[in-house]
DRENLUM-492289 format. One record per residue (C-alpha): residue in one letter; x, y, z; residue number from 1. Coordinates in nm, 3 decimals. Example, Ala and Ser with C-alpha at 12.3 -4.5 7.8 and 13.67 -1.06 7.14 Angstrom:
// DRENLUM-492289
  r        X        Y        Z    k
  a    1.230   -0.450    0.780    1
  s    1.367   -0.106    0.714    2
***
This chain:
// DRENLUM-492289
  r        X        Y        Z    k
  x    0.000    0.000    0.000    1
  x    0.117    0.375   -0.069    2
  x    0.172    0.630    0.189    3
  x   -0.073    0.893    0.278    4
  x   -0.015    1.166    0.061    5
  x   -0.114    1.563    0.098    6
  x   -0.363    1.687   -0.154    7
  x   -0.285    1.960   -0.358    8
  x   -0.587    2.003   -0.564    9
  x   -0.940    1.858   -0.725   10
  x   -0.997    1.878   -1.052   11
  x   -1.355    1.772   -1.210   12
  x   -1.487    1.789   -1.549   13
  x   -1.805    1.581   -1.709   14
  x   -1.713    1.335   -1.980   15
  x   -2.016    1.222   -2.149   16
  x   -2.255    1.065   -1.908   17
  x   -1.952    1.021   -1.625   18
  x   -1.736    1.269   -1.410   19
  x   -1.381    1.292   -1.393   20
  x   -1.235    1.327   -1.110   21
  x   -0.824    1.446   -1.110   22
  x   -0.662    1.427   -0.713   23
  x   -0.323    1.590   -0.746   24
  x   -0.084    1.559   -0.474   25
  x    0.180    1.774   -0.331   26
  x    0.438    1.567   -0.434   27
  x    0.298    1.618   -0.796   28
  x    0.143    1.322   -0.879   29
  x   -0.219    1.280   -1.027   30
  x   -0.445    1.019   -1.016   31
  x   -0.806    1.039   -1.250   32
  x   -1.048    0.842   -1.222   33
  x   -1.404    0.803   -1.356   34
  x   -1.726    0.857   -1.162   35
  x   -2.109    0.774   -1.226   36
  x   -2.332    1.071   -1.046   37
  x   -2.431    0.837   -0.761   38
  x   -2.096    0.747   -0.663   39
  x   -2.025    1.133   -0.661   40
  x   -2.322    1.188   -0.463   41
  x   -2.230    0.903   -0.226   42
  x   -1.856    1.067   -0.217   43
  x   -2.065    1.412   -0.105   44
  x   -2.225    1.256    0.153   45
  x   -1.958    1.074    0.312   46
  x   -1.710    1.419    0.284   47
  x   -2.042    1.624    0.461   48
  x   -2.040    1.322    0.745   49
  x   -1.667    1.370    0.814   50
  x   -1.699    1.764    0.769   51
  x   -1.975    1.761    1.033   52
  x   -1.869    1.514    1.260   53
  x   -1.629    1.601    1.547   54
  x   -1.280    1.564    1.538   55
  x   -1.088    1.269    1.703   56
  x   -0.983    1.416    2.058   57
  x   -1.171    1.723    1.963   58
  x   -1.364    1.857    2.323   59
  x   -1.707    1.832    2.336   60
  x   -1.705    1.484    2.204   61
  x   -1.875    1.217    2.468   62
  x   -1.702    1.124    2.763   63
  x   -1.466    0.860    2.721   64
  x   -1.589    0.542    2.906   65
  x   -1.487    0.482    3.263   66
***
């Protein structure tokens, strides 16, 4: 498996009935990759879970079990 990498940017364009989707990285590589609409919907959703969801170790987070 690769290493975590740091993103750099997201780059999207429609091609035909699909999405593109092009991750670039800070160490300048770029991965694209295809997308139907409901996997880019279901790619929304999960990003609006993490975005609204608390961070790990964050306060205000329940109290850690006793």
């Amino acid at each position: 498996m690769r290493p975590t990498q740091r993103l750099a940017r997201i780059l999207a364009t429609r091609t035909g009935e699909e999405i593109e989707l092009a991750i670039a990285t800070a160490g300048g590589e770029t991965l694209k990759v295809l997308a139907t609409q409901e996997q880019i919907d279901m790619l929304v959703d999960e990003l609006e879970d993490i975005l609204n969801s608390p961070a790990e170790g964050a306060p205000g987070g329940p109290p850690d079990a006793a």
